[in-house]
C-alpha positions in Angstrom: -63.3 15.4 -3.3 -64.0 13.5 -0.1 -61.3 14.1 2.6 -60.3 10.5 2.9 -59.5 10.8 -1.0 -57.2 13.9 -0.2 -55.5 11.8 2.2 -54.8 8.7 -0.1 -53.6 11.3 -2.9 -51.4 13.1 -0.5 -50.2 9.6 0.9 -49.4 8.5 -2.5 -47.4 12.3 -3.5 -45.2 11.6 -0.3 -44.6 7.8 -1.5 -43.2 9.2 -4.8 -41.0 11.9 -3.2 -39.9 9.8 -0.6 -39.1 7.0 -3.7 -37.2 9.8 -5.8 -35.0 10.6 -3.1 -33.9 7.0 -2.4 -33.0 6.8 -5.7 -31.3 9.8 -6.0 -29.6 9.3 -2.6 -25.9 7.9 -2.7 -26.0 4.4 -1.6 -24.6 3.6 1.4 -21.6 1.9 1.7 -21.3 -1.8 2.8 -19.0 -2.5 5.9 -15.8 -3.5 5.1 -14.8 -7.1 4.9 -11.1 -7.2 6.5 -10.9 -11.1 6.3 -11.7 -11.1 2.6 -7.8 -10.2 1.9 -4.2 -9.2 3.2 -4.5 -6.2 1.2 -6.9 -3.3 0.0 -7.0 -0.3 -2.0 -9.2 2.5 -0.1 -10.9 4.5 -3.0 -13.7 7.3 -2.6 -15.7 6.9 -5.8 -17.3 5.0 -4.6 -16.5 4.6 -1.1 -15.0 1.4 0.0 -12.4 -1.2 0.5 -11.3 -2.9 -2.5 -9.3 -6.3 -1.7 -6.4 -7.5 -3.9 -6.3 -10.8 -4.3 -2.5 -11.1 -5.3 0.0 -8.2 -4.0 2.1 -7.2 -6.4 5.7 -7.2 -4.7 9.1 -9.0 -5.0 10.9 -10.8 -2.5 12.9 -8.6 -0.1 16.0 -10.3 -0.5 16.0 -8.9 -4.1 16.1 -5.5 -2.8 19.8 -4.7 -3.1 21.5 -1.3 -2.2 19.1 -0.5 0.5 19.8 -2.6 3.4 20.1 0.3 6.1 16.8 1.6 4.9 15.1 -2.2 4.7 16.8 -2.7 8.5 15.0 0.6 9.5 11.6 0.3 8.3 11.4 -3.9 9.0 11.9 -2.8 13.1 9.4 -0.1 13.2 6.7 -2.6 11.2 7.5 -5.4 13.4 7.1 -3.1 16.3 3.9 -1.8 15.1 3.1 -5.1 14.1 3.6 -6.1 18.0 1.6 -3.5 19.5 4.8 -1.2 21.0 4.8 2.5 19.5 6.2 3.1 16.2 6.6 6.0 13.4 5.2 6.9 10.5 7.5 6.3 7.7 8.1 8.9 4.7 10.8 7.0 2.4 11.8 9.3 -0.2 14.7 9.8 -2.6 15.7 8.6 -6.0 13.1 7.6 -8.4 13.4 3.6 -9.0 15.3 2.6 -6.0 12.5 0.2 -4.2 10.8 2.7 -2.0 7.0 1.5 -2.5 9.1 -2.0 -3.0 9.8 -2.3 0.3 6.8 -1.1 1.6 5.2 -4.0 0.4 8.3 -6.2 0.7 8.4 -5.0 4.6 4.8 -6.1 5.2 4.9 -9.5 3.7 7.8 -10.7 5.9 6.7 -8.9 9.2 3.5 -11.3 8.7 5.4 -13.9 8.0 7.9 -13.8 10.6 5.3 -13.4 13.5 3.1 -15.9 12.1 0.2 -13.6 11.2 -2.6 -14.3 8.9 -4.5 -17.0 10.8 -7.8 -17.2 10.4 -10.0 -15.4 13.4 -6.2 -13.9 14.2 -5.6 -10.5 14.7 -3.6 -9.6 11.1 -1.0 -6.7 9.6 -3.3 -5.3 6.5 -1.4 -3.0 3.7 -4.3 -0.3 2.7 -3.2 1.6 -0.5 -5.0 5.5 -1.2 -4.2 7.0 -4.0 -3.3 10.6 -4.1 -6.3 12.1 -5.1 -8.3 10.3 -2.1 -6.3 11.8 0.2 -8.8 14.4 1.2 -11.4 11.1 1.7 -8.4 9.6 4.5 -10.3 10.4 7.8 -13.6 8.3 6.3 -11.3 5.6 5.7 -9.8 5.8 9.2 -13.7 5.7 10.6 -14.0 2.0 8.7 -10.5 0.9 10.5 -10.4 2.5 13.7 -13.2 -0.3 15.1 -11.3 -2.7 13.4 -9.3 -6.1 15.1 -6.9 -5.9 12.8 -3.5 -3.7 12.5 -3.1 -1.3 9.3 -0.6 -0.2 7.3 -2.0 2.8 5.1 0.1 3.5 2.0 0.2 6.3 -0.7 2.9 5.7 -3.3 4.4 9.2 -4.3 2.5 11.5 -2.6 3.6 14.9 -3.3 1.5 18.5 -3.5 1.3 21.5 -5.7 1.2 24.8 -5.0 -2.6 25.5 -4.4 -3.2 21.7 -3.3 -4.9 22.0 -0.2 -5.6 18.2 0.7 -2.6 18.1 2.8 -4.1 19.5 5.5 -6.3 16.5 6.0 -3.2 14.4 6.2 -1.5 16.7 8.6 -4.5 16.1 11.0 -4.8 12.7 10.5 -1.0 12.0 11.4 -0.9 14.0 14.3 -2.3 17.5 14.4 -6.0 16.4 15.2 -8.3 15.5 18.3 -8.5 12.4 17.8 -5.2 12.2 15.7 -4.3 8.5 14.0 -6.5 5.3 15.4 -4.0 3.2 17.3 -4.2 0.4 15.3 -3.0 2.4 12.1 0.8 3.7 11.2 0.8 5.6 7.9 3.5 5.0 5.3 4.1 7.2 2.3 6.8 7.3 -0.8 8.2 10.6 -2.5 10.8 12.2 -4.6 10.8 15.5 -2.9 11.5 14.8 1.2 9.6 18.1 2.4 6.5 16.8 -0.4 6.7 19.8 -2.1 8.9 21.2 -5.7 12.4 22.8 -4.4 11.0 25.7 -6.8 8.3 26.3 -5.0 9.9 26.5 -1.5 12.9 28.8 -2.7 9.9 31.2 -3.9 7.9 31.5 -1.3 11.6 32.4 0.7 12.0 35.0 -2.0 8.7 36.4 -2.2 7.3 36.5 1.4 7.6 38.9 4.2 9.1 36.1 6.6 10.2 33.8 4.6 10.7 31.6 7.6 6.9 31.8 8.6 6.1 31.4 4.4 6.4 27.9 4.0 6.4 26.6 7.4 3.1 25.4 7.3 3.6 23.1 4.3 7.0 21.3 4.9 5.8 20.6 8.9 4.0 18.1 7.2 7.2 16.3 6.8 7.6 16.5 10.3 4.5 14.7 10.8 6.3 11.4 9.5 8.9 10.6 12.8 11.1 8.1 10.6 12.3 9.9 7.4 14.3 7.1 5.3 16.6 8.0 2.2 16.9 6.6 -1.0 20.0 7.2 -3.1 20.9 6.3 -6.6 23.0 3.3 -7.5 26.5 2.4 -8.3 27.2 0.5 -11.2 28.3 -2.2 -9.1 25.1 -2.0 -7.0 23.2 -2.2 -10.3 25.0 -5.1 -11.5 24.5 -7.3 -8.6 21.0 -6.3 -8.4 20.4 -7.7 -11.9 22.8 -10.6 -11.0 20.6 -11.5 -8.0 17.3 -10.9 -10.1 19.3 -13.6 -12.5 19.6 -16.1 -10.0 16.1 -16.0 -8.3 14.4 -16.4 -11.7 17.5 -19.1 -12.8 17.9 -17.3 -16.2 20.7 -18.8 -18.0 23.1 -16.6 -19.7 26.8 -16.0 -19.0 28.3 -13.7 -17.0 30.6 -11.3 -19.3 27.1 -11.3 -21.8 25.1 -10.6 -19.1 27.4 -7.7 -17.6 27.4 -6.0 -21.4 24.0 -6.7 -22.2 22.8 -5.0 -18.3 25.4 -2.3 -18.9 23.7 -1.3 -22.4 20.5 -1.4 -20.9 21.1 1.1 -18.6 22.9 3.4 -20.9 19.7 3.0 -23.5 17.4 4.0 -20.3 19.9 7.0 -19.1 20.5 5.4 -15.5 21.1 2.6 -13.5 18.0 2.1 -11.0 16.0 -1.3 -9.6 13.6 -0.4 -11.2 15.9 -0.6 -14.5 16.9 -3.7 -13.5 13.7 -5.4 -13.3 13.2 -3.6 -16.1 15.8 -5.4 -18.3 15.0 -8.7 -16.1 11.6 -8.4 -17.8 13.5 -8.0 -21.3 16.5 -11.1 -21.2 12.7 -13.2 -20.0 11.8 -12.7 -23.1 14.6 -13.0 -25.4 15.4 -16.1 -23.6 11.7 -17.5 -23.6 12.0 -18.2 -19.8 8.5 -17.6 -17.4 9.6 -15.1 -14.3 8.5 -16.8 -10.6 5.7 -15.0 -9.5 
């Protein structure tokens, strides 16, 4: 064999490798596109920026019960909205109670009241990350950080078990890293638990550990992390009634007032609780019954 033969077959084994790895190789992810949508959902497999075309979300006005909350978290997104400092937000409490409602609620009338959403503008985004991404949260931040555009980054009930140990990539992303949060980014999370954590868990780590101070420090200072801690309570009966009475009159349902009170009332009792999200809940139901289309 010739030596300019050895070097076309060597040429043509290095062709193939070289082919094999870029097929095995993951593909690399497009830019994002933050002027395709006012919204995203970040996911890790794969990597990228998913836009939603329609937000799911009702009207703020129909959140009832909550107003010191919905007071609270509208001035710290219009502030952030503005450019002026402004806290992460953990909103956590009773399950059902509009938490990741207003959230969503929050965002569409901060960009509405400042006029926001122009195009070529400078815009408030909503980014969504599940759970389970969490640990993928600083890759996401790299996409944003370079970004015109403000972001609101949202995980609906985040919480963590035992031997999770994801939280510590939120910990340094909210404030604990070098490089900490990109300033156009405020982070926004819902829960049950308000230290993210089972009650069980911290009362036994107290019980079982040397300094039970010291023993689970490190896992509720993530709580810390989040400067404006909002609090979600249930509902009175009377709270519940006027929610579904105002649900009732954005959605002009026609039905009378005493059957409407007995028929919400039973409702509840069949789901064990009164809640927002109960009310919806039955708003969905007397749709139905009545034949009636709900406004979007």
């Amino acid at each position: 064999m010739t030596k300019n033969s050895e070097q076309t077959e060597l040429m043509a084994l290095v062709r193939r490798i070289a082919d094999a790895l870029e097929r095995i190789a993951p593909p690399v992810p497009a830019a994002p596109d933050f002027e395709a949508a006012e919204a995203f959902v970040w996911g890790s497999h794969p990597e990228g920026f998913e836009p939603v075309a329609k937000v799911n979300r009702v009207p703020l006005a129909l959140l009832e019960g909550i107003e010191r909350a919905s007071a609270q978290l509208l001035d710290n997104t219009e502030r952030f909205a503005r450019g002026l400092p402004a806290n992460n937000a953990l909103l956590w409490g009773a399950r059902g109670m509009g938490k990741s409602s207003l959230v969503k609620a929050a965002h569409a009338r901060v960009r509405q009241s400042l006029g926001m959403g122009g195009a070529g503008q400078p815009d408030l985004k909503l980014v969504e990350i599940h759970r389970e991404d969490i640990a993928a949260l600083p890759r996401a931040l790299n996409h944003i950080r370079a970004s015109k555009h403000r972001f609101i980054v949202f995980c609906d009930d985040l919480s963590f078990d035992r031997d999770d140990t994801s939280y510590k990539s939120l910990k340094a992303v909210l404030e604990g890293g070098i490089e900490g949060r990109p300033e156009n980014v405020i982070f926004y999370a819902t829960s049950n638990r308000r230290h993210l954590m089972p009650r069980d868990m911290v009362d036994n780590e107290k019980a079982t550990a040397i300094n039970p101070g010291e023993a689970v420090e490190e896992k509720v200072s993530l709580s810390d992390r989040f400067g404006l801690w909002l609090g979600f309570h249930g509902c009175s009966q009377d709270q519940y009634l006027s929610m579904v009475r105002g649900y009732v009159a954005y959605h002009g349902l026609m039905i009378e007032d005493g059957e409407l009170q007995r028929d919400a009332l039973e409702w509840a009792m069949t789901r064990g609780g009164r809640s927002g999200r109960v009310a919806s809940q039955y708003i969905q139901d007397l749709a139905g019954r009545l034949g009636v289309p709900l406004k979007d």
